[in-house]
C-alpha positions in Angstrom: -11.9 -13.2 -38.1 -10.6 -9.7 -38.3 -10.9 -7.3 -40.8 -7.4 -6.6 -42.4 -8.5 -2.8 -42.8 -9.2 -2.8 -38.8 -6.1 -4.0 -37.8 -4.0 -0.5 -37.8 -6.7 0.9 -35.9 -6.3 -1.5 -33.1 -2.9 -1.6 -32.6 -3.1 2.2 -31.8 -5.3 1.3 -28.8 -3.9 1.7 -25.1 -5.3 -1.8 -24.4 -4.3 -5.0 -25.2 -5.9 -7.9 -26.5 -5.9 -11.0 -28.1 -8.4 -13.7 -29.0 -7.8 -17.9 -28.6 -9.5 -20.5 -29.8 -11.2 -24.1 -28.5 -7.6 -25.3 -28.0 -6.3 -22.1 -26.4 -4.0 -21.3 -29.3 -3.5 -18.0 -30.3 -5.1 -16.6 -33.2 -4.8 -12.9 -33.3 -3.4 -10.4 -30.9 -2.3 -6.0 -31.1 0.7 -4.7 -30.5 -0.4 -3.5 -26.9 -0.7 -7.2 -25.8 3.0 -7.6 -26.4 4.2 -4.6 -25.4 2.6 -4.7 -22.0 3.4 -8.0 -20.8 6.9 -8.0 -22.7 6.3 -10.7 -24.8 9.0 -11.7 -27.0 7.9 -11.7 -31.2 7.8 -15.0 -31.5 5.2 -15.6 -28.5 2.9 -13.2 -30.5 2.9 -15.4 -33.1 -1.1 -17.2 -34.6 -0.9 -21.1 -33.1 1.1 -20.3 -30.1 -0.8 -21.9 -26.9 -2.0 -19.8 -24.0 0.2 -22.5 -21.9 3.3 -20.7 -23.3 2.9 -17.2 -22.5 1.8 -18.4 -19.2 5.0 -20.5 -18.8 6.9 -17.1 -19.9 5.2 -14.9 -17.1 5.9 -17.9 -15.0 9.1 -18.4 -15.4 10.2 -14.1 -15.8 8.8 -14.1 -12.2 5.7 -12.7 -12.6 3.3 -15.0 -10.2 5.8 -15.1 -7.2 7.5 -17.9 -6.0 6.9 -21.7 -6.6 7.1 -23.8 -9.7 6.7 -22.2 -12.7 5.1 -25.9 -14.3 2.6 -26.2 -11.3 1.3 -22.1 -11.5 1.2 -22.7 -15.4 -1.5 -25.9 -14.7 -3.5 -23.7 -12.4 -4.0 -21.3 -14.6 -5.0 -23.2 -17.2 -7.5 -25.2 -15.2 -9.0 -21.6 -14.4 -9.3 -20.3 -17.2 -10.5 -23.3 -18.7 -13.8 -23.6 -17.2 -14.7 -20.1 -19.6 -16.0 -17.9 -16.9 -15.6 -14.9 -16.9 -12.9 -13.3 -14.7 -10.5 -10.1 -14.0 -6.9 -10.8 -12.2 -4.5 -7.9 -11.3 -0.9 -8.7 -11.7 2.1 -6.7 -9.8 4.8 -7.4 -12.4 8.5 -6.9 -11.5 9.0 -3.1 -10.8 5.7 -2.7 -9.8 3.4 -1.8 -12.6 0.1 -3.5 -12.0 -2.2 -4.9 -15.1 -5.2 -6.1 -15.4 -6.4 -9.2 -16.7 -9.7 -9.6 -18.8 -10.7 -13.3 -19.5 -13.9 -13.4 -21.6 -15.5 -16.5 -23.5 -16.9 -15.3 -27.1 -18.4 -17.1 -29.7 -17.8 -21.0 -31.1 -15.9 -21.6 -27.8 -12.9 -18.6 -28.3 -11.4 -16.4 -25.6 -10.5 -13.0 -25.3 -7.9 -11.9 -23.0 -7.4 -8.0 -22.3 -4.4 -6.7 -20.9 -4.8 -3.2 -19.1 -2.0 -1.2 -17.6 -4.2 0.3 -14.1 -0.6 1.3 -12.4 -1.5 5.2 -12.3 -5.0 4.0 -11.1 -4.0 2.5 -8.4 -1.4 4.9 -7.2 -4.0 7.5 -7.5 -5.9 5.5 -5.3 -3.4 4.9 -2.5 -2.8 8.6 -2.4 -6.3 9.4 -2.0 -6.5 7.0 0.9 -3.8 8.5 2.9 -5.1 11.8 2.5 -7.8 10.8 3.8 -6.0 8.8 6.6 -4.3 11.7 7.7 -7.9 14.4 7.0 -9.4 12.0 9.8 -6.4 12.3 12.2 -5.8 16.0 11.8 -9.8 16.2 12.3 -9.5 14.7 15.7 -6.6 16.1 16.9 -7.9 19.5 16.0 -7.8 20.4 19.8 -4.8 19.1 20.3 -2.0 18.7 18.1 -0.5 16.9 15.1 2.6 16.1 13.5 3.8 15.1 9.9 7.6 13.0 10.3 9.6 12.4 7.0 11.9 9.4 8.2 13.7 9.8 5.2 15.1 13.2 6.1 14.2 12.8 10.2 12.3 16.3 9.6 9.8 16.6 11.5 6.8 19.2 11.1 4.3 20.3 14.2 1.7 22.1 14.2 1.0 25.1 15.8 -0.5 23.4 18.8 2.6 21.2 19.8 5.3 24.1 19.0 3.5 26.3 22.0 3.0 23.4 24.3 6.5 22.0 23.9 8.3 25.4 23.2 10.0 24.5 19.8 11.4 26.6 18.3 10.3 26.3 14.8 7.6 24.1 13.0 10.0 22.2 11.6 12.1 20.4 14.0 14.5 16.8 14.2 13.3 13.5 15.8 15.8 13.9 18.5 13.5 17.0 20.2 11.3 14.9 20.6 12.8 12.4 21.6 14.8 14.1 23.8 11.5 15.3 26.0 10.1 11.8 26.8 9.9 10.3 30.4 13.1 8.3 30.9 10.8 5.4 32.0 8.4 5.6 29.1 11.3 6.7 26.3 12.3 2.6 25.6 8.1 1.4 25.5 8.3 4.2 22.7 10.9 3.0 21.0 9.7 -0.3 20.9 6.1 0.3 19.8 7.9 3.0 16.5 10.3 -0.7 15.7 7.0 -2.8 16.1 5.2 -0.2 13.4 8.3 0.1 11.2 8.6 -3.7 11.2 4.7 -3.9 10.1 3.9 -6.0 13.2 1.2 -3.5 13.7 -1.2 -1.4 11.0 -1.0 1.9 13.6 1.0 3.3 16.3 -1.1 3.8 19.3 0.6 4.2 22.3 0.8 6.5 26.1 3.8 7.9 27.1 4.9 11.2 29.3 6.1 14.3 27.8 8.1 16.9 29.4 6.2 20.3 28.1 7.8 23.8 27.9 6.6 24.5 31.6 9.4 21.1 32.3 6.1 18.9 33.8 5.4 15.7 32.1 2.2 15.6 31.0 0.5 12.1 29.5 -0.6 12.0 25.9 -2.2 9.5 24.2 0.0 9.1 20.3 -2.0 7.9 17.1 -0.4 7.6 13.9 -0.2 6.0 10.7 2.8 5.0 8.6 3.1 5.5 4.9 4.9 3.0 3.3 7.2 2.4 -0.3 6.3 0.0 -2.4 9.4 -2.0 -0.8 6.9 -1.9 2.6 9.4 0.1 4.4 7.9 3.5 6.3 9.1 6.9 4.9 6.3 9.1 6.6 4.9 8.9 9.7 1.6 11.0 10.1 -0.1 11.6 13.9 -2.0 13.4 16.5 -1.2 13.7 19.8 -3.6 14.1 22.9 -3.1 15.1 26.6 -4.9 12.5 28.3 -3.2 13.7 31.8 -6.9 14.3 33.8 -7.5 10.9 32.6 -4.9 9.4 33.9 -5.1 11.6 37.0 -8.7 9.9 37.6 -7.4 6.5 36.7 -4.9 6.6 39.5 -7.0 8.3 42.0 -9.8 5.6 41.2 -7.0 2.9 42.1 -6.1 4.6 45.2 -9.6 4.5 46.3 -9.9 1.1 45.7 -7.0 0.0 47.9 -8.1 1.8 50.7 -11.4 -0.2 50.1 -9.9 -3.0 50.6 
């Protein structure tokens, strides 16, 4: 099927692949194919079934929990019906691949394996960056901050270290902490172990602030948590805004109304 003077070429390719026939039995794969999905020798082997290297990835772990039997049948059935498809797999420490199922000729199938890790990590970098662009574009007027739970540093900008008289950019959790409104300090506790937990995609949440003045002033806290691959939160990126006159109008509003009544 293949040229034997081709066959050096391809297993130099990044990409692997390998081509099935009618019965799903293997008839040629590169090097790249085994390599990236770990295949043992013999599974790379002409005549060995598709069913087997799925029963492999089954039983290493890679489809998640469940039978390994019962995810092997479903995966057959799927595949085959010939379409055309592409499924990304998250293997066991997390390098992602991509899988290429394509009918050919007389009833064969190719399958592709593509390592995209580094694709998508570039990705999921670009989209906090961008996350964070937005937030530090509407907090321009106000204030932002950058936390590294990891380390509990905690960088402000400008804004917040002249409005709550830090004395550096760089400061510990505890500072802040340490200037919220005794009755507000345990609703912002809670609403930080709700994000960390990943009961919620955001923080968004009003507390009082003691400023460098020693007033408390309102401010309305938006942020969004980066997360490890593990889900837990390592950075937390926000932007704070004094929503005091808003508050201020909120309560004289409510005052008015009870005297309505």
């Amino acid at each position: 099927m293949i040229a034997q003077d081709v066959l050096p070429g391809l297993d130099q390719l990044s990409e692997g692949f390998a081509i099935f026939d009618r019965e799903l039995r293997l008839v040629f794969c590169n090097k790249p194919f085994c390599d990236l999905r770990g295949y043992p020798e013999a599974l790379c082997q002409p005549g060995v079934t598709l069913a087997e290297l799925f029963l492999h990835n089954a039983t290493r772990g890679d489809y998640g929990p469940g039978l390994p039997e019962e995810q092997v049948a479903e995966r057959i059935k799927t595949v085959s019906n010939r379409a055309p498809q592409d499924v990304e797999v998250e293997l066991i420490g997390g390098r992602k691949v991509l899988a290429r199922y394509r009918p050919v000729s007389n009833g064969c199938l190719l399958l592709t394996y593509e390592d995209i890790t580094g694709i998508r990590r570039i990705e999921v970098t670009l989209k906090e960056e961008e996350e964070r662009y937005k937030l530090v574009t509407r907090a321009v007027s106000e204030g932002v901050y950058d936390w590294t739970v990891g380390t509990d540093l905690l960088n402000v900008s400008d804004r917040l270290k002249s409005l709550f008289d830090f004395a550096q950019i760089v400061v510990r959790s505890s500072e802040w902490f340490d200037r919220l409104h005794p009755d507000d300090a345990a609703g912002y506790r809670t609403a930080l172990r709700t994000l960390f937990k990943g009961e919620q995609g955001r923080l968004q949440h009003e507390y009082r602030i003691r400023i460098r003045s020693g007033e408390y002033r309102w401010v309305r806290d938006q942020a969004i948590a980066l997360r490890r691959p593990d889900g837990r939160v390592w950075r937390l990126v926000g932007a704070v805004s004094d929503i005091t006159d808003e508050k201020n109008r909120e309560g004289e509003l409510r005052q008015a109304r009870d005297h309505a009544v």
